[in-house]
C-alpha positions as CSV (number, residue, x, y, z in Angstrom):
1,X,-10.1,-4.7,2.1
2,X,-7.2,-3.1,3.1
3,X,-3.7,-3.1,1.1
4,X,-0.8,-3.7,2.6
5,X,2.0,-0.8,2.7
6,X,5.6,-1.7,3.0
7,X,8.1,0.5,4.7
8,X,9.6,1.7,1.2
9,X,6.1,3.0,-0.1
10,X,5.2,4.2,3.1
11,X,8.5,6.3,2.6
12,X,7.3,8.5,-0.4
13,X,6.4,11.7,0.1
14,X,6.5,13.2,-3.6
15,X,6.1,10.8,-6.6
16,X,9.1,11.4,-9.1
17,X,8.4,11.2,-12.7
18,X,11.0,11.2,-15.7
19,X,10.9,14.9,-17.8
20,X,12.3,12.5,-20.8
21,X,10.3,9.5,-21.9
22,X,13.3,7.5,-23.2
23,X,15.1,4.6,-21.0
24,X,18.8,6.4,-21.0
25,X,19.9,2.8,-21.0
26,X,18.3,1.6,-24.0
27,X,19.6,5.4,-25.8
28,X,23.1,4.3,-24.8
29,X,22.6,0.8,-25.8
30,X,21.1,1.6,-29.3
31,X,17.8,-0.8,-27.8
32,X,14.2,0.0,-27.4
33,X,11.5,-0.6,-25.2
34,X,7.9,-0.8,-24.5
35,X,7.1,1.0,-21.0
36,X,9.0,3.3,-18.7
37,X,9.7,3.8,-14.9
38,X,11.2,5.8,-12.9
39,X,13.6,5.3,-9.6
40,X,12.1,7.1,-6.5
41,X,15.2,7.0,-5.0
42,X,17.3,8.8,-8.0
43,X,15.1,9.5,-10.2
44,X,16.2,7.9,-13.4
45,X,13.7,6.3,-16.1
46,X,14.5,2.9,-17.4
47,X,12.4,0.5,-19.3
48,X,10.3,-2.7,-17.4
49,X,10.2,-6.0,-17.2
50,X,8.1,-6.3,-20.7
51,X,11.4,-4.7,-22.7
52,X,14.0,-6.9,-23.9
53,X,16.7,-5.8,-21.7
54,X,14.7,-4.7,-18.3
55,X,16.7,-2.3,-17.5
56,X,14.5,-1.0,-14.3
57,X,14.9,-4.6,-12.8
58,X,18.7,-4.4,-13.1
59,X,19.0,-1.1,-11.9
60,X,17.6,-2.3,-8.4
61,X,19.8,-5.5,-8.6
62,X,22.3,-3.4,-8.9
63,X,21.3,-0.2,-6.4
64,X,19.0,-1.9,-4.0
65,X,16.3,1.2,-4.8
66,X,13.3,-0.4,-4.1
67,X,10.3,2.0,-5.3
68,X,9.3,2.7,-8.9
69,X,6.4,3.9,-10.5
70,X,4.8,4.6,-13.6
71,X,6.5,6.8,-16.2
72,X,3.5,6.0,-18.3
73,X,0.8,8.8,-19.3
74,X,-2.2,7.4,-17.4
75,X,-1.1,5.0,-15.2
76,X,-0.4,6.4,-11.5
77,X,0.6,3.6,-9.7
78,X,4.1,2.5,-7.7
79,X,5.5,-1.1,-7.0
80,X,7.9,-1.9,-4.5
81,X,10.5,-4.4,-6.0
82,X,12.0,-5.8,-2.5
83,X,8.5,-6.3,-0.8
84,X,6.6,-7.1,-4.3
85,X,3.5,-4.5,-3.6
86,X,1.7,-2.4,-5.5
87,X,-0.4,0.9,-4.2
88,X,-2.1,3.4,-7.1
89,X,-1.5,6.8,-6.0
């Protein structure tokens, strides 16, 4: 079977992943969280959808960058947020 690639995945070239494993927003914010991503349009880690204040989902509410992936040790795998699709890498 074959899966579907959007535009925005189709896009990356070079996966980006986060040197810190923090969410900077959850730092700032005095929160916590329980996984990480990373923007592969700027490059900056925020926690998902599991962590109280989802800071990844806002950031693309409020950027329109579509592409994140994995800032987890292990896990190599990317989700497009505007299309909803998933590819491992």
């Amino acid at each position: 079977m074959e899966t579907k690639i959007c535009e925005h995945l189709n896009n990356i070239e070079e996966v980006k992943i986060g040197d810190d494993y923090v969410c900077e927003e959850c730092v700032k914010h005095g929160g916590h969280w329980l996984h990480l991503r990373t923007c592969q349009t700027c490059g900056i880690t925020l926690c998902c959808d599991s962590s109280p204040m989802k800071h990844m989902t806002a950031h693309f509410h409020e950027t329109g960058h579509p592409v994140i992936a994995s800032a987890e040790p292990g896990e190599r795998w990317l989700w497009c947020n505007a299309d909803g699709i998933m590819v491992e890498y």
